[in-house]
N, C-alpha and C positions, 0 to 999 in steps of 0.2 A: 452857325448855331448848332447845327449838328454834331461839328466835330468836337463842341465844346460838352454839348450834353456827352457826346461818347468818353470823351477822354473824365467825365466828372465819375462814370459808369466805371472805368475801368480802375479809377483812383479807389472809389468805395469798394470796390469789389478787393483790391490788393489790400486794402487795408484792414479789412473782411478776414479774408483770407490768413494775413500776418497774426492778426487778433488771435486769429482760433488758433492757430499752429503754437504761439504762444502760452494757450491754454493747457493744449496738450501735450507739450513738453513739462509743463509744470507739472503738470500731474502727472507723468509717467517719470520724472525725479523721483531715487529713492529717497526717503528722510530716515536719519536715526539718532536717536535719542543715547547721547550719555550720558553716566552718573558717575560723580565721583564724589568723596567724601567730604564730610563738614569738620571731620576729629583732627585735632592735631597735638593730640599728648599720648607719648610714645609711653604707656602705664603709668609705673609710681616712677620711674629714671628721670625726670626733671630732662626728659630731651623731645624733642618733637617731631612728629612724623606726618602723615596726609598722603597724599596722592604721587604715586612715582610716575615723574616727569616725560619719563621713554613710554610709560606704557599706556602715557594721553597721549603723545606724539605723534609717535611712528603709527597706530591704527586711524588717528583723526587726516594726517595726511592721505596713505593709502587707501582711505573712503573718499576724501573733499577732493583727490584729484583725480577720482573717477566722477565727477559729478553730483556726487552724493550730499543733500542737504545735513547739518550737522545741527544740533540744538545741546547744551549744556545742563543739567540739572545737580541738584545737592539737596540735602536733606534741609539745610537752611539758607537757602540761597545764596547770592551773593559770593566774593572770592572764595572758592575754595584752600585748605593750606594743603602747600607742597612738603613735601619730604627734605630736608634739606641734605639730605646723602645724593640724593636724585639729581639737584641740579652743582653739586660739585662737579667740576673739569674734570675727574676720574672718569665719571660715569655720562660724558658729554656723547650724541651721539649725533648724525647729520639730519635726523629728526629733530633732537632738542636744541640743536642750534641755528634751524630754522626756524623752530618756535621761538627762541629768544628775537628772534628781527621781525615778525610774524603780529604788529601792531594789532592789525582786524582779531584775530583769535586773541591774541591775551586781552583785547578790550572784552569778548564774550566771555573767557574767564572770571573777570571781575564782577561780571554783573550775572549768572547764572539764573535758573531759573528756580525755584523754588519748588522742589521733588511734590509736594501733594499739589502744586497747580498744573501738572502736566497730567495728557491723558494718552493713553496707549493706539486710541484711534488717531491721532495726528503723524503717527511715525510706522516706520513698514520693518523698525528694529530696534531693540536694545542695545546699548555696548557698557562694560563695569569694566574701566581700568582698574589696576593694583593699586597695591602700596600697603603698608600696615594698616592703614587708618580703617579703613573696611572692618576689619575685626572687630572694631569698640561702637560703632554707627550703625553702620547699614546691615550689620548681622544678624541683628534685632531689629532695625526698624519696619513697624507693619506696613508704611506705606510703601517700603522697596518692595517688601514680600508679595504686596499686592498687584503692584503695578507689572512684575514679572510673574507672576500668575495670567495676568490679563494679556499682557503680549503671548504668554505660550499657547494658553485657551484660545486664542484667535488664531491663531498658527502662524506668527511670525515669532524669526529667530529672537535668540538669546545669547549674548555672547559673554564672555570674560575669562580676564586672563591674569597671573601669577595669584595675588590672594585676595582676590576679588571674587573666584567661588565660593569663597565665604556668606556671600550676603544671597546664599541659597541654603543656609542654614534650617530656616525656619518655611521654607515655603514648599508648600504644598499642592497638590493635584488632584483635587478628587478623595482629599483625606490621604492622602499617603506624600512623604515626600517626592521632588519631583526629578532626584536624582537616584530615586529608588530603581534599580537595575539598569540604570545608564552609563554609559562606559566615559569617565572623566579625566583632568588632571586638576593639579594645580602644584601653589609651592610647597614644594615637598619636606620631609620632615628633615633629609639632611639638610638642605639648604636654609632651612629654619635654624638650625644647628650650625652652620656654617658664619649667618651673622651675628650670634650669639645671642638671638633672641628666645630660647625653647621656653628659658622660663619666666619671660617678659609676656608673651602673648595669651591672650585670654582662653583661646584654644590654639590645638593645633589645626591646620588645615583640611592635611592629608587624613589625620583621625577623622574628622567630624565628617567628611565626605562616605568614610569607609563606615563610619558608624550608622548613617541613614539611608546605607543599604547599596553606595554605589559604586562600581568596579574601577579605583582608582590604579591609575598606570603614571607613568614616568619614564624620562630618559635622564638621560648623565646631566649632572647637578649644570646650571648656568647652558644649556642645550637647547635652541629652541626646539619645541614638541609640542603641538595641539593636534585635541580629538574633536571627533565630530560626531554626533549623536543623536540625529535627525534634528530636530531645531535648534541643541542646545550644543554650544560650540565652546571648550575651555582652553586654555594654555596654560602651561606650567610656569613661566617666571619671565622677569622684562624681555629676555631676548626672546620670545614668541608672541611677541602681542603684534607683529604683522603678519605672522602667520595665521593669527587667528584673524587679523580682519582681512586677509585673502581669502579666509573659507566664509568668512558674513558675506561677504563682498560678493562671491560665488551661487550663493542662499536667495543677495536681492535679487540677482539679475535674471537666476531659475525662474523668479516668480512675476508674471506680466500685469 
């Protein structure tokens, strides 16, 4: 009888024990929230644009295989559009063609989360992939503005990368922009220039960053380059979107 009440003791107590260990793994997982666009018309060109392919990719891996929880958002839920320059075999990379086999992630593509029903207190970061579509959406929209307002004011990072600092256009800190005297990139005017878009796009980038005050820099066109700027972390063009979520990546782990 004894040995049975003991071993019932030792069964509760391990399972006790597994429970909690459980709990606090889960909660010491970082979670981060991405946003990608809802736009997918490339201006008046009757061609269509959205989210570049590389630069969900390559950072959604190098976060999810460190552990890191991922959640999808869009200004209107639902599939986001892709760029379809992004997923031509030109621009295929061993990111994107792991996401093409990558079932689990493209079902959470399809079904995103609707950008005003998420809240900043469920994730410990931000991340804005590229792509054009950023310029015509989330440049303006107040609830992006808001939602990275709310992540910065609480002091978790900020990140994005090629023209995806875009959708820091309009946001603000305290009344001043929040890019005001911080040292950034993004994509640059010649590479804007380069895919023949200067006088397709709504604004320029690189202007609009330099016009609200803040110390925009660059490296050689197509190069990856990201800065870091105490929370707010940019890259310049597809090829640096895992550099920048090696420096997010870096940001979660600082923070216990």
């Amino acid at each position: 009888m004894r040995k049975i009440a003991l071993f019932v003791i030792i069964t509760l107590t391990a399972s006790c024990n597994s429970a909690t260990a459980q709990k606090q793994n889960k909660k010491s997982m970082k979670k981060v929230l991405f946003v990608l666009t809802s736009h997918d018309k490339l201006g008046d060109t009757g061609e269509k644009t959205g989210y570049w392919t590389e630069e969900f990719a390559a950072p959604y891996y190098e976060l999810a295989d460190k552990g890191v929880q991922i959640d999808i958002a869009t200004p209107l839920g639902g599939k986001p559009p892709v760029d379809p320059k992004s997923d031509d075999p030109s621009a295929a990379t061993e990111d994107t063609k792991r996401l093409d086999k990558d079932t689990e992630v493209l079902a959470k593509l399809k079904n995103t989360k609707k950008l005003s029903a998420v809240n900043q207190a469920d994730y410990d970061a931000v991340f804005y992939p590229g792509g054009h579509g950023p310029l015509w959406d989330l440049a303006t929209d107040q609830t992006s503005s808001a939602l990275i307002e709310a992540f910065y004011t609480h002091n978790k990072p900020v990140a994005f990368v090629c023209h995806s600092p875009a959708v820091l256009k309009n946001v603000k800190i305290n009344g001043e922009f929040l890019v005001k005297g911080k040292n950034v990139t993004g994509f640059s005017n010649t590479e804007e220039a380069a895919v023949g878009l200067t006088d397709v796009v709504p604004f320029l980038l690189e202007d609009a960053l330099q016009a609200n005050g803040a110390t925009y820099s660059k490296t050689e066109d197509w190069h990856p380059y990201a800065v870091e700027d105490g929370l707010l972390i940019t890259g310049q063009n597809p090829a640096s979107s895992k550099l920048v979520a090696e420096k997010l990546l870096q940001q979660l782990n600082a923070k216990k």
